[in-house]
C-alpha positions in Angstrom: 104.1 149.0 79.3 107.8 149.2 79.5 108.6 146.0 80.7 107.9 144.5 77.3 106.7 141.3 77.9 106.2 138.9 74.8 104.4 141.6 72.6 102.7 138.5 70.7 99.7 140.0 70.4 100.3 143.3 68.7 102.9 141.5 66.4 100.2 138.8 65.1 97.8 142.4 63.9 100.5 143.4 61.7 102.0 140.4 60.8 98.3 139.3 59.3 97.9 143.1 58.1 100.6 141.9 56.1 99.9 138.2 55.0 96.5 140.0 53.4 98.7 142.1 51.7 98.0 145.8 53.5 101.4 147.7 54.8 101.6 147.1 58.2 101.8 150.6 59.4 98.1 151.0 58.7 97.7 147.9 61.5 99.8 150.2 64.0 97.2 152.0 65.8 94.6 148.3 66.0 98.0 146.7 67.7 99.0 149.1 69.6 94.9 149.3 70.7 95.4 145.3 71.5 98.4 145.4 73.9 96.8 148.6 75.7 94.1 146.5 76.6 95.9 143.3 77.4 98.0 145.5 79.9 94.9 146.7 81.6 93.7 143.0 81.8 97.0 141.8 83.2 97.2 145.1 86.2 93.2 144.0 87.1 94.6 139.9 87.1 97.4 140.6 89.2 95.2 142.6 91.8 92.6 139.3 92.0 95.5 137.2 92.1 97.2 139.0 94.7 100.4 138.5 92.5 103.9 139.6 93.6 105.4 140.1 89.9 104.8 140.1 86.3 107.8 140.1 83.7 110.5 139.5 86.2 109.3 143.3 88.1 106.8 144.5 91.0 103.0 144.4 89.6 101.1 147.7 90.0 99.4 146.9 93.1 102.6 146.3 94.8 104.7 149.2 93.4 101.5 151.9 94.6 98.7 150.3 95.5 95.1 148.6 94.5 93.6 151.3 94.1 95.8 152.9 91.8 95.9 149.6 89.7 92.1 149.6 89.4 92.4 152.9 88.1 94.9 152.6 85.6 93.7 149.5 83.9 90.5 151.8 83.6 92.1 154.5 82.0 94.1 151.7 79.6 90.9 150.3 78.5 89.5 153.5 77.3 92.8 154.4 76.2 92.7 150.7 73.9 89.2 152.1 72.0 90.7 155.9 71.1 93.0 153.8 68.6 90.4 152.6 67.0 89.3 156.1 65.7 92.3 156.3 63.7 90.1 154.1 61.3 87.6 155.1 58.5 83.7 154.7 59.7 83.5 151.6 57.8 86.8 149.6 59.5 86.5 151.3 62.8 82.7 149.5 63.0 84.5 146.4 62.4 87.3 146.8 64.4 85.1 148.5 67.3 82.4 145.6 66.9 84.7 142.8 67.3 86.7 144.2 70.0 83.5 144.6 72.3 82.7 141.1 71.7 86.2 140.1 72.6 86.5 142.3 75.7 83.5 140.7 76.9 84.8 137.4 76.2 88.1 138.0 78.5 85.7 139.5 81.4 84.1 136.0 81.4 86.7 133.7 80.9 88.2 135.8 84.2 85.7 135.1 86.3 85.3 131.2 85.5 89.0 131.6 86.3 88.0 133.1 89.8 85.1 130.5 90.2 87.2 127.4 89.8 89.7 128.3 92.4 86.7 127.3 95.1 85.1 124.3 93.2 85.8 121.1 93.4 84.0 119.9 90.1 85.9 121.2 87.5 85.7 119.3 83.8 88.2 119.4 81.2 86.1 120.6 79.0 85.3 124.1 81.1 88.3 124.6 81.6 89.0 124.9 77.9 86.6 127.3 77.3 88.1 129.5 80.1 91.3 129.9 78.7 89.3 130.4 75.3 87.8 133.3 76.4 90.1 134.5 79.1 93.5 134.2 76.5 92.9 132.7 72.7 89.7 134.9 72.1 92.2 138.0 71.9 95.1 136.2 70.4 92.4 135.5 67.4 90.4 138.9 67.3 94.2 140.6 67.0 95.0 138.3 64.0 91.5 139.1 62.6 91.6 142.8 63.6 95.0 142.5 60.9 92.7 141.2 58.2 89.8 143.7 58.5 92.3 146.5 57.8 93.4 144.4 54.8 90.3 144.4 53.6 90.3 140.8 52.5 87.6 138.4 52.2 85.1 137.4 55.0 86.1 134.0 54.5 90.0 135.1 55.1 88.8 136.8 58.1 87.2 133.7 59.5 90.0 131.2 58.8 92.7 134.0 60.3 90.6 134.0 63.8 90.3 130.1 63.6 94.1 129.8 63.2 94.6 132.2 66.3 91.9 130.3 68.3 93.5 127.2 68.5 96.9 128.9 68.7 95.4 131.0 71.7 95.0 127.8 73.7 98.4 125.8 72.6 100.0 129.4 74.2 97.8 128.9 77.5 98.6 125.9 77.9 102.1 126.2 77.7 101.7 128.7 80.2 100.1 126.7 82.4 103.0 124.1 81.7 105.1 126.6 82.6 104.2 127.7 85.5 105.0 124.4 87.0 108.1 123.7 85.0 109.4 127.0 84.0 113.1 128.4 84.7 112.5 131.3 86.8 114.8 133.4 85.4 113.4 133.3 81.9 109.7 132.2 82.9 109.4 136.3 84.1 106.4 135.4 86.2 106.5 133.6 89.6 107.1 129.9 89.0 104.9 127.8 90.7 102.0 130.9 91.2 99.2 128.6 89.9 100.3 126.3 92.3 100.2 128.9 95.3 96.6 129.8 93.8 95.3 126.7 93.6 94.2 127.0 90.1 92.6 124.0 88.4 95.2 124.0 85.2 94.6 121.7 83.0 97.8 119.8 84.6 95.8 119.6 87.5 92.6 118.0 85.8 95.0 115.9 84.1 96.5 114.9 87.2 93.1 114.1 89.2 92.3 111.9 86.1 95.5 110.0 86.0 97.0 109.4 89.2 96.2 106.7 91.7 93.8 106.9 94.4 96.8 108.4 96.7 98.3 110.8 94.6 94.9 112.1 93.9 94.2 112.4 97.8 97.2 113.9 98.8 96.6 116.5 95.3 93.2 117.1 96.9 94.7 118.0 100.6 97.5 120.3 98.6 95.2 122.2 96.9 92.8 123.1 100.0 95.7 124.5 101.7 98.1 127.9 101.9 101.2 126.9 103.9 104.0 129.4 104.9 106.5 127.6 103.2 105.1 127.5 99.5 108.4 125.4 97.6 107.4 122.3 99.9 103.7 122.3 98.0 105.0 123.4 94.3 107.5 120.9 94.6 104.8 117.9 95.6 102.6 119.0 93.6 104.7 119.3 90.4 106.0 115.4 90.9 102.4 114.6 90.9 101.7 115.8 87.5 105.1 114.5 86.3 104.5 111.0 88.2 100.9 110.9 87.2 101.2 111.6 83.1 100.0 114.6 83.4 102.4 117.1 81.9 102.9 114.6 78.9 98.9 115.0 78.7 100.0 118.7 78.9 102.8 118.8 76.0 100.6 116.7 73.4 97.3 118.8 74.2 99.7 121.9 73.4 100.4 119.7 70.2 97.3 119.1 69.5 95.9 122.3 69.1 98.9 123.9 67.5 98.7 121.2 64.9 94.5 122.3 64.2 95.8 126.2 64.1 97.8 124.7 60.9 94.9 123.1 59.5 92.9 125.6 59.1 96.3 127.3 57.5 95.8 125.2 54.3 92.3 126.4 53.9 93.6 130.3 53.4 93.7 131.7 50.1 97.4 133.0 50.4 100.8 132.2 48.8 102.7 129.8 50.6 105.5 131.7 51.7 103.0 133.3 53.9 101.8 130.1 54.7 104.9 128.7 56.1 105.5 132.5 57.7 102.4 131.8 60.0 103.2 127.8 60.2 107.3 129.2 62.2 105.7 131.7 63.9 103.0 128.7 65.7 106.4 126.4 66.0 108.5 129.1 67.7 105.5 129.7 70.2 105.1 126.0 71.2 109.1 125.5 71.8 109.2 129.3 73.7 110.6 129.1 77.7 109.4 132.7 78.3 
């Protein structure tokens, strides 16, 4: 928890705690709940992964070992739900209610996640609601989490999630568009891991769309293999998705959906400094390099 990391999460509780007008101290135990339990979900990625690093240091795994990582994501998880009881009966239902449903969401966009690496049949469309549930899912239940302590109206409530839906997957994707063309020494994560993984990004799928009847053999090959030397492969395989159009499909997708997060902005029945507070905070996130 001390390596930081983007914090994005917990910040979008309080920040909509107070666009509904609630002091954001009374949204500190709900964040603080929300980054617990994205913690555990990033030690019990990085042990499927087999990853060497997260924010620039050693993963858990590595640093003791699995079974110490299984464990402590465990005890963070349970850890995540005694913040909720911090609440009053009638906000901690809420709170405890939508967090369930979320936690279950991230479970199952994880294992599509896993599934994918070993299939070969992969649509667009799938992999969108993968990263739904697996990342925007919790990036929207933290920004609704904000408005149930507000105690503002359902409708509110509904709009709030929306917005950090479709924000959710402009973030993933930038991830993903990261991870192939990130500098490491801002990036924090391996560059190039989704690569080593084989992951179906949506570069990839974009890639196998676009490119020519070569590039998408030679993709193929490089994705059903785990050489020694990795930089050969990320290197290959990210001049594919450059020569192919497929990190441009990347960037405007990203655009796309950060664009539909500030539709459903307008609907919202607040002023429009808060408005245009939400509307920097989705612009800063689609231009970030971290």
């Amino acid at each position: 928890m001390e390596l930081g990391g983007k914090r994005m999460r917990p910040i979008l509780t309080l920040m909509s705690a107070e666009v509904f007008d609630a002091d954001y101290k009374k949204a500190l135990p709900a964040a603080l709940a929300v980054e617990v339990f994205h913690n555990f979900s990033l030690i019990h990625d990085d042990i499927m992964d087999d990853a060497p690093l997260r924010r620039g240091h050693e993963t858990v795994h590595e640093k003791w070992n699995i079974n110490t990582g299984i464990l402590s994501g465990d005890a963070m998880l349970i850890l995540a739900y005694q913040y909720f009881e911090q609440y009053e009966p009638v906000i901690f239902r809420s709170l405890a209610k939508l967090f369930s449903k979320t936690a279950l969401e991230v479970c199952e966009g994880q294992q599509w996640d896993v599934d994918f690496e070993t299939r070969d049949d992969v649509a667009i469309s799938e992999y969108l609601k993968m990263i739904e549930c697996k990342t925007a899912v919790l990036v929207a239940a933290a920004m609704k989490m904000g408005a149930i302590i507000a105690e503002t109206s359902e409708e509110n409530a509904n709009l709030i999630y929306d917005f950090g839906l479709n924000l959710g997957l402009a973030f993933q994707l930038q991830d993903d568009y990261l991870d192939a063309f990130g500098n490491p020494e801002t990036f924090g994560k391996q560059v190039g891991g989704d690569i080593i993984e084989n992951k179906k990004t949506y570069l990839y799928l974009k890639a196998i769309e676009f490119a020519t009847e070569n590039q998408k053999k030679e993709l193929m090959q490089l994705f059903s293999v785990h050489p020694e030397n990795n930089s050969d492969k990320i290197n290959a395989v990210a001049a594919i998705f450059n020569s192919s159009g497929a990190s441009k499909a990347t960037q405007k997708a990203i655009q796309d959906f950060t664009l539909k997060a500030f539709e459903t902005l307008e609907k919202m029945n607040i002023s429009q400094d808060k408005k245009a507070m939400l509307r920097a905070f989705g612009e800063n996130l689609m231009e970030r390099k971290v």
